[in-house]
C-alpha positions as CSV (number, residue, x, y, z in Angstrom):
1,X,-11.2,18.8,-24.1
2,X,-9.5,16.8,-21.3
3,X,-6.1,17.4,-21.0
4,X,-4.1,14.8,-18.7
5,X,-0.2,15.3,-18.3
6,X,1.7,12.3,-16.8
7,X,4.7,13.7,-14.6
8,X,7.7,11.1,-15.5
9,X,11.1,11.3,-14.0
10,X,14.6,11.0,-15.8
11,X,14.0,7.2,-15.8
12,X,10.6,7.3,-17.1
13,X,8.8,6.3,-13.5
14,X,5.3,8.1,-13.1
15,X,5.5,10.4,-10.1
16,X,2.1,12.1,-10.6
17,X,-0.8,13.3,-12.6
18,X,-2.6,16.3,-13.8
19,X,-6.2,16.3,-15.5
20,X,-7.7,19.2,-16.4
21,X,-10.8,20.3,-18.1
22,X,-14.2,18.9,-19.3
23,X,-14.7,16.1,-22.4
24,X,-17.8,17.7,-24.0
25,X,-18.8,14.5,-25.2
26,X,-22.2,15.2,-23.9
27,X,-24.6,17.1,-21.4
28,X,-23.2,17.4,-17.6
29,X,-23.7,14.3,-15.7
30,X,-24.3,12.1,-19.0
31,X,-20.9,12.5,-20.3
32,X,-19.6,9.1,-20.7
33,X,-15.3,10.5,-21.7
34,X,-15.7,12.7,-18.5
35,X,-16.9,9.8,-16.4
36,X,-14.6,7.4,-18.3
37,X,-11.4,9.9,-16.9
38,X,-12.8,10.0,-13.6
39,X,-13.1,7.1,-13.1
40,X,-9.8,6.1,-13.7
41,X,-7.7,9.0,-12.0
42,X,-10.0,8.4,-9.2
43,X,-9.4,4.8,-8.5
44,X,-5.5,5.8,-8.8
45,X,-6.0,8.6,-6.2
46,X,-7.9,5.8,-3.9
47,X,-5.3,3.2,-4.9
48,X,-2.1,4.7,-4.0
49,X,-3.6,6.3,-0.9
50,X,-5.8,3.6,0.9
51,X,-4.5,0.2,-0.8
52,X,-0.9,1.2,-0.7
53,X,-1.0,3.9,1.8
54,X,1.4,6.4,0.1
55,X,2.3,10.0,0.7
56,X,0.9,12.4,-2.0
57,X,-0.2,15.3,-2.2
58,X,-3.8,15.7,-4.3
59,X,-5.9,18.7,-5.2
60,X,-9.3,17.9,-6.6
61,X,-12.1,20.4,-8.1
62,X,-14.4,20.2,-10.9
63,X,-13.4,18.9,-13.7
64,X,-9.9,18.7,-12.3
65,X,-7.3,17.3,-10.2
66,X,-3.8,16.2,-9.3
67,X,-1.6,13.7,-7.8
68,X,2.1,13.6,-7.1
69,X,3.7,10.8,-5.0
70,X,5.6,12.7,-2.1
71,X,8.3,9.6,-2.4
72,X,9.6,7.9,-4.9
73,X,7.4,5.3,-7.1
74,X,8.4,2.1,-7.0
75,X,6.6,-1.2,-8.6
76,X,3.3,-1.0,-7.0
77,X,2.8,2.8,-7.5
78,X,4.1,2.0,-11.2
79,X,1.8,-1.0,-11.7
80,X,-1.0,1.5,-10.7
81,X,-0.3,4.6,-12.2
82,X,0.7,2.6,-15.8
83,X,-2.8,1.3,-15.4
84,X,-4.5,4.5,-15.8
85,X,-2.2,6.0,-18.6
86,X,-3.2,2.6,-20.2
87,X,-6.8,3.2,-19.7
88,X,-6.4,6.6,-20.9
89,X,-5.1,5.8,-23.7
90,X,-7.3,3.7,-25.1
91,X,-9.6,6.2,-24.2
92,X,-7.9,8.5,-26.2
93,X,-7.6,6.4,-29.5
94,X,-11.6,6.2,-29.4
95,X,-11.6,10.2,-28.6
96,X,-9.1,12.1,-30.0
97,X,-10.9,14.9,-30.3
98,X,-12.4,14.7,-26.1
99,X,-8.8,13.5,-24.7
100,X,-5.2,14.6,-24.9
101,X,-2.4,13.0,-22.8
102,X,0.8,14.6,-22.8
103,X,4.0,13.7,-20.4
104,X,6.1,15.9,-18.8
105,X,9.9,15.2,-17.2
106,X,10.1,16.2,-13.8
């Protein structure tokens, strides 16, 4: 199972991400949940640091990685960010069972 935590601040703003761990939803390389999830919190990772040009810091391995804004989001990291916990959600809804999101207050 993929487990993604959102990292949300007294206010509810997204500072970062964590995602962790592999779907299952099929063999390596032809997982479509896995590729789904990549997808998405890679385009963030490329978003915030090459469209918006933000300070972060990111750790990336297989299966795994996370972001955390080094100063605080405001609406264009939000409008980004929100856009992949929407994704992942819907993602979720179709696989419950591949995907579990869960926030944490930082």
């Amino acid at each position: 199972m993929i487990r993604v935590a959102i990292e949300r601040d007294d206010q509810g703003r997204i500072w970062g991400f964590r995602a962790q761990g592999h779907a299952g939803a099929g063999p390596k390389g032809s997982d479509i949940v896995c590729a789904a999830v990549s997808v998405l919190t890679d385009s963030v990772y490329l978003g915030l640091e090459n469209h918006l040009q933000r300070a972060m810091i990111c750790n990336a391995d297989s299966g795994n990685i996370s972001v955390s804004l080094q100063d605080e989001p405001d609406n264009m990291t939000e409008a980004i960010l929100m856009t992949m916990v929407l994704g992942l959600s819907e993602i979720q809804k179709i696989h419950p069972d591949k995907l579990r999101i869960s926030e944490i207050r930082r």
